[in-house]
N, CA, C and O of each residue as an XYZ file, in Angstrom:
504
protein
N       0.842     -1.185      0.000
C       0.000      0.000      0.000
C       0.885      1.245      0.000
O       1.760      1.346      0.861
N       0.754      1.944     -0.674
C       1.521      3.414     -1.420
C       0.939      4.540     -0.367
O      -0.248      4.797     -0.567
N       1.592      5.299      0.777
C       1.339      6.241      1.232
C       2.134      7.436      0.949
O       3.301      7.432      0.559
N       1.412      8.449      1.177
C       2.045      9.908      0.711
C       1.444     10.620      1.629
O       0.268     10.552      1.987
N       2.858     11.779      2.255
C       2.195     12.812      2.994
C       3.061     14.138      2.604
O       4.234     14.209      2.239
N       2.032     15.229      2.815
C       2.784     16.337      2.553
C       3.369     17.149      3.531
O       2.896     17.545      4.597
N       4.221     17.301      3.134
C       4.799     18.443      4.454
C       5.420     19.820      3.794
O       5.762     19.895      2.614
N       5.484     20.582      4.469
C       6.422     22.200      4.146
C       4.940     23.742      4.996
O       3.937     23.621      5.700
N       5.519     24.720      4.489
C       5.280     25.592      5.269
C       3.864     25.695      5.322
O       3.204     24.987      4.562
N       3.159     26.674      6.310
C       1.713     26.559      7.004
C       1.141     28.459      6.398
O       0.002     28.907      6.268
N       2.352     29.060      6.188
C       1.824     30.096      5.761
C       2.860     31.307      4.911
O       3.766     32.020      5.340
N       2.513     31.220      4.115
C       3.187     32.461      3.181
C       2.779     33.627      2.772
O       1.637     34.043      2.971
N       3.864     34.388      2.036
C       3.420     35.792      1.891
C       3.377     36.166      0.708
O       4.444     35.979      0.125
N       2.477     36.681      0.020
C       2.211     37.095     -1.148
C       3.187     37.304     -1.920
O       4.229     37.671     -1.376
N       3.176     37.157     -3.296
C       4.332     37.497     -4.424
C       5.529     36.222     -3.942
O       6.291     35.944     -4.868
N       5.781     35.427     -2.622
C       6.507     34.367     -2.706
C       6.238     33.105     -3.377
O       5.290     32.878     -4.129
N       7.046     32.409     -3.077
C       7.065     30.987     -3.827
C       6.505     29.699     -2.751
O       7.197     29.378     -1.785
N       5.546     29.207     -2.966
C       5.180     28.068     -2.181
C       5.776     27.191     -2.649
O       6.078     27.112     -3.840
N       6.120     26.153     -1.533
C       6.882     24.870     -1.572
C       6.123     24.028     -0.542
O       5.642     24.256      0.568
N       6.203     23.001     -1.323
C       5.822     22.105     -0.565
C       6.341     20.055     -1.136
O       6.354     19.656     -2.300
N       6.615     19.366     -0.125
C       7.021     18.109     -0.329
C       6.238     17.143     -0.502
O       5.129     17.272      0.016
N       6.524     15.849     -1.278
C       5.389     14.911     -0.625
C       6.543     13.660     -0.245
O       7.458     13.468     -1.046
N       6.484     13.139      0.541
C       7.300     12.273      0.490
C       6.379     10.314      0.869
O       5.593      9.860      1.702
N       6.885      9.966      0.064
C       5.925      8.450     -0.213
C       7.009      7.560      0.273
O       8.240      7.556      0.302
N       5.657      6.531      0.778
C       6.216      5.161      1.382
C       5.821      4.210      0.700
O       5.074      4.515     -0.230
N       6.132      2.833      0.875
C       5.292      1.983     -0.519
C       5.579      1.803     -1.421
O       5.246      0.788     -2.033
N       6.093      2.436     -1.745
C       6.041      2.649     -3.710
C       7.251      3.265     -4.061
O       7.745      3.791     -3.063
N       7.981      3.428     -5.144
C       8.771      4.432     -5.421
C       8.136      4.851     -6.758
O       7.317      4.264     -7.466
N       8.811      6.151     -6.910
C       8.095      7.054     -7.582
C       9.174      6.899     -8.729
O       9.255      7.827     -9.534
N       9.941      5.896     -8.861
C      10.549      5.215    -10.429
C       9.473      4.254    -11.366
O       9.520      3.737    -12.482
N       8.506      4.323    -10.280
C       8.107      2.857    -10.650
C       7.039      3.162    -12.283
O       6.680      4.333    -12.409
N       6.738      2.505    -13.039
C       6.387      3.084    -14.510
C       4.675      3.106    -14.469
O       4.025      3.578    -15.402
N       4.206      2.671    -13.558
C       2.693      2.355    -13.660
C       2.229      3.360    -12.818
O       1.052      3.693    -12.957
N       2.892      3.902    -11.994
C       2.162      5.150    -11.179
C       2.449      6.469    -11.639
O       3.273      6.914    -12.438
N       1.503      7.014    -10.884
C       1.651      9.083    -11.478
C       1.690      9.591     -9.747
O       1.410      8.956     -8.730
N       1.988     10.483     -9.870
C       2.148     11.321     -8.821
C       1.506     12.798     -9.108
O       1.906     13.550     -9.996
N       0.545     13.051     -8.288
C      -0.007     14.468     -8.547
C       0.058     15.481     -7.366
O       0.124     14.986     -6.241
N       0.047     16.785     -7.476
C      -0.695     17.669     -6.563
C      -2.163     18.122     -7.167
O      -2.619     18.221     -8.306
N      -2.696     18.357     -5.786
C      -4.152     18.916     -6.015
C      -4.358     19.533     -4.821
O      -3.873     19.204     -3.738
N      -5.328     20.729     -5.125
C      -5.558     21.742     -4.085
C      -6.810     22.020     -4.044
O      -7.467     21.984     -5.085
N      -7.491     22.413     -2.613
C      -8.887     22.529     -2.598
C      -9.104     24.072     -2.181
O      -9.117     24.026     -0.951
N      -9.250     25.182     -2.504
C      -9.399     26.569     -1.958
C     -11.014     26.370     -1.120
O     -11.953     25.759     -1.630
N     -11.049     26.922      0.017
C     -11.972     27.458      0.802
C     -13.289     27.280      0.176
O     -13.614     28.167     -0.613
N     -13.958     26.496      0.330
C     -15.474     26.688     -0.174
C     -16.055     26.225     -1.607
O     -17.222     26.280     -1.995
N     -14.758     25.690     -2.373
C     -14.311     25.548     -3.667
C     -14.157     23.945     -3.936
O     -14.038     23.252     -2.926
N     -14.151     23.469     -4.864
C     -14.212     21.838     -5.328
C     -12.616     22.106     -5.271
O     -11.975     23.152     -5.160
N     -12.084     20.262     -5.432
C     -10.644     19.990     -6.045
C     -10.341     20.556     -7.647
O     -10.978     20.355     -8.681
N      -8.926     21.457     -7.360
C      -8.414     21.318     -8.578
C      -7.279     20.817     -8.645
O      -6.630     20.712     -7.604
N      -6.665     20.315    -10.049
C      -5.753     19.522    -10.207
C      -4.683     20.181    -11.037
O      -4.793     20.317    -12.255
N      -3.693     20.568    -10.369
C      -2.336     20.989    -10.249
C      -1.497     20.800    -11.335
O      -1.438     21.573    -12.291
N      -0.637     19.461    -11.163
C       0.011     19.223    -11.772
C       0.854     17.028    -11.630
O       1.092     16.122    -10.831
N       0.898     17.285    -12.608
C       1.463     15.531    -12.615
C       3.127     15.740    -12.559
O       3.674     16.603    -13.246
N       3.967     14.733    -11.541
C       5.438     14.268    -12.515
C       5.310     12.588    -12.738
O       5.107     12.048    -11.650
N       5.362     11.812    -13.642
C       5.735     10.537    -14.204
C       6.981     10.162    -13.788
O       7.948     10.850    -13.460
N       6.796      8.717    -13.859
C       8.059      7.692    -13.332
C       9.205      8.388    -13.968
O      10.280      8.515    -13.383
N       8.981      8.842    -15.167
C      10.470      9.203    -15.721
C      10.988     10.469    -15.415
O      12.130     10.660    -15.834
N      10.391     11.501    -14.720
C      10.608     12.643    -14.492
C       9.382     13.443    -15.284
O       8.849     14.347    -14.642
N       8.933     13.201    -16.522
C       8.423     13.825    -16.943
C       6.973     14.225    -16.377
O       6.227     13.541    -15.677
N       6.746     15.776    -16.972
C       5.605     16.542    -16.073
C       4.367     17.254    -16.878
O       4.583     17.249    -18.090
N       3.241     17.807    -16.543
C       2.290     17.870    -17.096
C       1.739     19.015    -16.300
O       2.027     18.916    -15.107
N       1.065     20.024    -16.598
C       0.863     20.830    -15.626
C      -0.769     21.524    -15.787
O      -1.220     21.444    -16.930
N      -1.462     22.032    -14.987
C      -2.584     22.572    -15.596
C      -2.464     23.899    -16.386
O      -1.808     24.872    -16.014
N      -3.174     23.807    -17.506
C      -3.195     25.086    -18.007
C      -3.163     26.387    -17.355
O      -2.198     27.142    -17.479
N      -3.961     26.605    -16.819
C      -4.359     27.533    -16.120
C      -3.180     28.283    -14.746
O      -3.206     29.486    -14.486
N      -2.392     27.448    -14.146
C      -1.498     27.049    -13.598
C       0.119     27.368    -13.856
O       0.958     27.954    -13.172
N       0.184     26.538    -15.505
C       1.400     26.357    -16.300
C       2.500     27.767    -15.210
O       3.081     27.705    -14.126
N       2.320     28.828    -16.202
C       3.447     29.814    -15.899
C       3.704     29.924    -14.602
O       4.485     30.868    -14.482
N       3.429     29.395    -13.425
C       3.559     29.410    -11.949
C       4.032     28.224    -11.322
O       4.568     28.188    -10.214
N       3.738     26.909    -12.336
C       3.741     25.709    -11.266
C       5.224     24.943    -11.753
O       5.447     24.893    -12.963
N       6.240     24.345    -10.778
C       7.114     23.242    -11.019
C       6.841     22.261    -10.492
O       6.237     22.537     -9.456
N       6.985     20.876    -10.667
C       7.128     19.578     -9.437
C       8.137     19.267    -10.608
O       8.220     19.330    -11.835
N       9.055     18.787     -9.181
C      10.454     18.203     -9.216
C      10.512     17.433     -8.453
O       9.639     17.402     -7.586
N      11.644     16.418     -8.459
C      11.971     14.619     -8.316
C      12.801     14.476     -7.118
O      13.791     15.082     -7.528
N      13.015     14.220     -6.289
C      14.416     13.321     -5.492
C      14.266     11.929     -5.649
O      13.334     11.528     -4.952
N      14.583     11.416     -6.020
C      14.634      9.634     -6.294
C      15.395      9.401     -5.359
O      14.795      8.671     -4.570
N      16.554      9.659     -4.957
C      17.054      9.189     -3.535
C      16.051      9.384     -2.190
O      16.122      8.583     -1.257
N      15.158     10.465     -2.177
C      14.660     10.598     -1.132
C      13.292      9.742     -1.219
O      12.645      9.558     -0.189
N      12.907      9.281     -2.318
C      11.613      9.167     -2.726
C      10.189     10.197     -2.657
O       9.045      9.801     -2.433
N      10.624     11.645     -2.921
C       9.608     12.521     -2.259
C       9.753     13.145     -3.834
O      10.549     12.829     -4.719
N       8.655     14.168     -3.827
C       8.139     14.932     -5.229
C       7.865     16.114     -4.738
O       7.067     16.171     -3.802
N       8.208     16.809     -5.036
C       7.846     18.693     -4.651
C       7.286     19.575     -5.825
O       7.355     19.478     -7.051
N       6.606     20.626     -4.819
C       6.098     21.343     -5.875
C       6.439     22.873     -5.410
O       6.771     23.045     -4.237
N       6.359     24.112     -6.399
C       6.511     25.311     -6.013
C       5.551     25.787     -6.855
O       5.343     25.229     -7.933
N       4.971     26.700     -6.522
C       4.072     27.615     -6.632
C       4.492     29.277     -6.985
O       3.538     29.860     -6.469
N       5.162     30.085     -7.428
C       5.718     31.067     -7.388
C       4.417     32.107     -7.507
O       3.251     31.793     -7.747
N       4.970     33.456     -7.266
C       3.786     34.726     -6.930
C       2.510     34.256     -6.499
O       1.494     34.434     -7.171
N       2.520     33.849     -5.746
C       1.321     33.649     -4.776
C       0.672     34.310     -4.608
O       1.369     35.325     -4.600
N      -0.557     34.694     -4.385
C      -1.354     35.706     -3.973
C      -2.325     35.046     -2.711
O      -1.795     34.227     -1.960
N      -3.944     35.480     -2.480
C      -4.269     35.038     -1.067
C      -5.305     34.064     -1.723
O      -5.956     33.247     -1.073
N      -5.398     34.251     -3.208
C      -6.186     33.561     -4.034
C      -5.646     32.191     -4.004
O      -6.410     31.229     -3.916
N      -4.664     32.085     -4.056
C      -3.995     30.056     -3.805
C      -4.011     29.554     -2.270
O      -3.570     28.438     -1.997
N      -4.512     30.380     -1.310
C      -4.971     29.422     -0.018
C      -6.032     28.680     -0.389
O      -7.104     28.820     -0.977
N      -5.242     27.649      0.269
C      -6.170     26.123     -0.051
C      -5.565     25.143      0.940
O      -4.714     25.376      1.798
N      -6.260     23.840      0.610
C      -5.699     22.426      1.282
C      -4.819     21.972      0.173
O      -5.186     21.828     -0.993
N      -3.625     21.760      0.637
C      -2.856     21.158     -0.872
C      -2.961     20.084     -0.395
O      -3.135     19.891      0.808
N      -2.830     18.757     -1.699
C      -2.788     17.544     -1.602
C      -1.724     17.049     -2.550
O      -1.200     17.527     -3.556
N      -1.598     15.990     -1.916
C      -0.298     14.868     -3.130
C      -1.338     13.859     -3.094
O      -2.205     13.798     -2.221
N      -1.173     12.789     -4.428
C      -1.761     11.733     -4.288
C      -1.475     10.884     -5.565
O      -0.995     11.493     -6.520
N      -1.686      9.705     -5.677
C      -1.236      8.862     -6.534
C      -2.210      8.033     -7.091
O      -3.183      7.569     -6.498
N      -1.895      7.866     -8.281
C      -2.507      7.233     -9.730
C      -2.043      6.520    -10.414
O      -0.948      6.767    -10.919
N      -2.789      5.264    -10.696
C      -2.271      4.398    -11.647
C      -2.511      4.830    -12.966
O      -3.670      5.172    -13.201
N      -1.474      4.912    -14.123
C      -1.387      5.146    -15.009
C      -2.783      4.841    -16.063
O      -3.252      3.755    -15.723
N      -3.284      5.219    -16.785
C      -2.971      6.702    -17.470
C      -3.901      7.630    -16.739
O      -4.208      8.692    -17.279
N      -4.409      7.293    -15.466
C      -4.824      8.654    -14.849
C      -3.705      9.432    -14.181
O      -2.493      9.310    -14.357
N      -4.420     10.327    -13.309
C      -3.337     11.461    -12.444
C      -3.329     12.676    -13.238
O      -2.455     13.507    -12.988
N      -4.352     12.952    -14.354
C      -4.324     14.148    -14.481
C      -5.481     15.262    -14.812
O      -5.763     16.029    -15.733
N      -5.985     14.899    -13.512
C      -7.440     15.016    -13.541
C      -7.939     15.607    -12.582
O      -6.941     16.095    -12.052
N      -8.764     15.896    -12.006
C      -9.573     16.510    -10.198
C     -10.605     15.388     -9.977
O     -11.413     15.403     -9.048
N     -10.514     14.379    -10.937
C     -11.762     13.465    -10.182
C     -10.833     12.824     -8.818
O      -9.655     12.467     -8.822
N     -11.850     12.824     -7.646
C     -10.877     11.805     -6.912
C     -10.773     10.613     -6.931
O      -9.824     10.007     -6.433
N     -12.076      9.910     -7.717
C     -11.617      8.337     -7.900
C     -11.019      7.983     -8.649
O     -11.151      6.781     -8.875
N      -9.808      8.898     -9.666
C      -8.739      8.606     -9.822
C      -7.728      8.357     -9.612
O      -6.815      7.979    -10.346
N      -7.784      8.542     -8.592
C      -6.183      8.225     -7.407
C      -6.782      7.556     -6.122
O      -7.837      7.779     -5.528
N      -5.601      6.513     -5.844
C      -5.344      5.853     -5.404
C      -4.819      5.848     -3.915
O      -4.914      4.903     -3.131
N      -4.378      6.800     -3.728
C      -3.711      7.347     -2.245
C      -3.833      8.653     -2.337
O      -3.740      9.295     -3.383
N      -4.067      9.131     -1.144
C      -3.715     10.845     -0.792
C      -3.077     10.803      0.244
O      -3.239     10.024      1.183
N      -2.263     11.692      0.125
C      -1.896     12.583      1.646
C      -3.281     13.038      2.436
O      -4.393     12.797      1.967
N      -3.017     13.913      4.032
C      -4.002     14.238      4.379
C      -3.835     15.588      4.177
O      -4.066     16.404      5.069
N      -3.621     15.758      3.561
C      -3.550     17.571      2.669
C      -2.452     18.236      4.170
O      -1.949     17.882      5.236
N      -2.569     19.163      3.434
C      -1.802     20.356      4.059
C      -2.394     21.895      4.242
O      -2.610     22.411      3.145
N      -2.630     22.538      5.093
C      -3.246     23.957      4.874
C      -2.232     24.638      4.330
O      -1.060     24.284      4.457
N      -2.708     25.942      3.511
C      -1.839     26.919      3.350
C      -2.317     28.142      3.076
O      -3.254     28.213      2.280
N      -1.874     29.147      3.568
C      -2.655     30.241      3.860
C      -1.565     31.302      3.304
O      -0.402     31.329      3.707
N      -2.082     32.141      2.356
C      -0.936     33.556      1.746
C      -1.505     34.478      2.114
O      -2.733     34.547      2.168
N      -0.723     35.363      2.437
C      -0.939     36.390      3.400
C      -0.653     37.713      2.578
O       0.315     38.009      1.878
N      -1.895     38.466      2.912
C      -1.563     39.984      1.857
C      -0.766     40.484      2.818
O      -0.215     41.573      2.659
C-alpha cells in the first residue's frame, strides 16, 4: 500500500514561492505504472488539479497554472515537490499529493487516485 504525505510551510506571503514536499512510502516514484499528482482545494471551492510528474521525471501541468507551477523529483529521497511562485491570497487552499495508476493522475476526479496525503493547509498572506 503506497502512502504519501505532505509536508512544508503553514503560511506564506504574497508574491513568494510556495513549496511544498510529498514524500511516499510503498512505492517508489521510479516505478512506470504510477503518477504522482498535486491537487488543491481553496476554501469553499471543489478539487483542482495541479500538476502531474511521471516515473520518468516527466511533467504535465494545468493550463491555467502552467506559468507558476514546477514539481520536481528526489529519487534518492523518494519525495516529489512542488513550487508555486507569486502567490497571492487567491492560492490558499488544502494542498494535496496523491497517486494514480497510469494513465490517470491528471485530472480533479478523486476516484482517480489511489492514495492521498491528508492535505496540508496553506494560507498567503496579503
Amino acid at each position: 500500500q503506497v502512502q504519501v504525505q505532505e509536508s512544508g510551510p503553514g503560511l506564506v506571503k504574497a508574491s513568494q514561492t510556495l513549496s511544498l514536499t510529498c514524500t511516499v512510502s510503498g512505492g517508489s516514484i521510479t516505478t512506470s505504472y504510477y503518477r504522482w499528482s498535486w491537487i488543491r482545494q481553496p476554501p469553499g471551492k471543489g478539487l483542482e488539479w495541479m500538476g502531474v510528474i511521471r516515473y520518468d521525471g516527466s511533467t504535465a501541468y494545468s493550463p491555467s497554472l502552467k506559468s507558476r507551477t514546477s514539481i520536481s523529483r528526489d529519487t534518492s529521497k523518494n519525495q516529489f515537490s512542488l513550487q508555486l511562485s507569486s502567490v497571492t491570497p487567491e492560492d490558499t487552499a488544502v494542498y494535496y499529493c496523491a497517486t494514480a495508476l497510469r494513465p490517470f493522475g491528471t485530472s480533479r476526479r478523486e476516484s482517480d487516485y489511489n492514495d492521498w496525503g491528508q492535505g496540508t493547509q496553506v494560507t498567503v498572506s496579503s
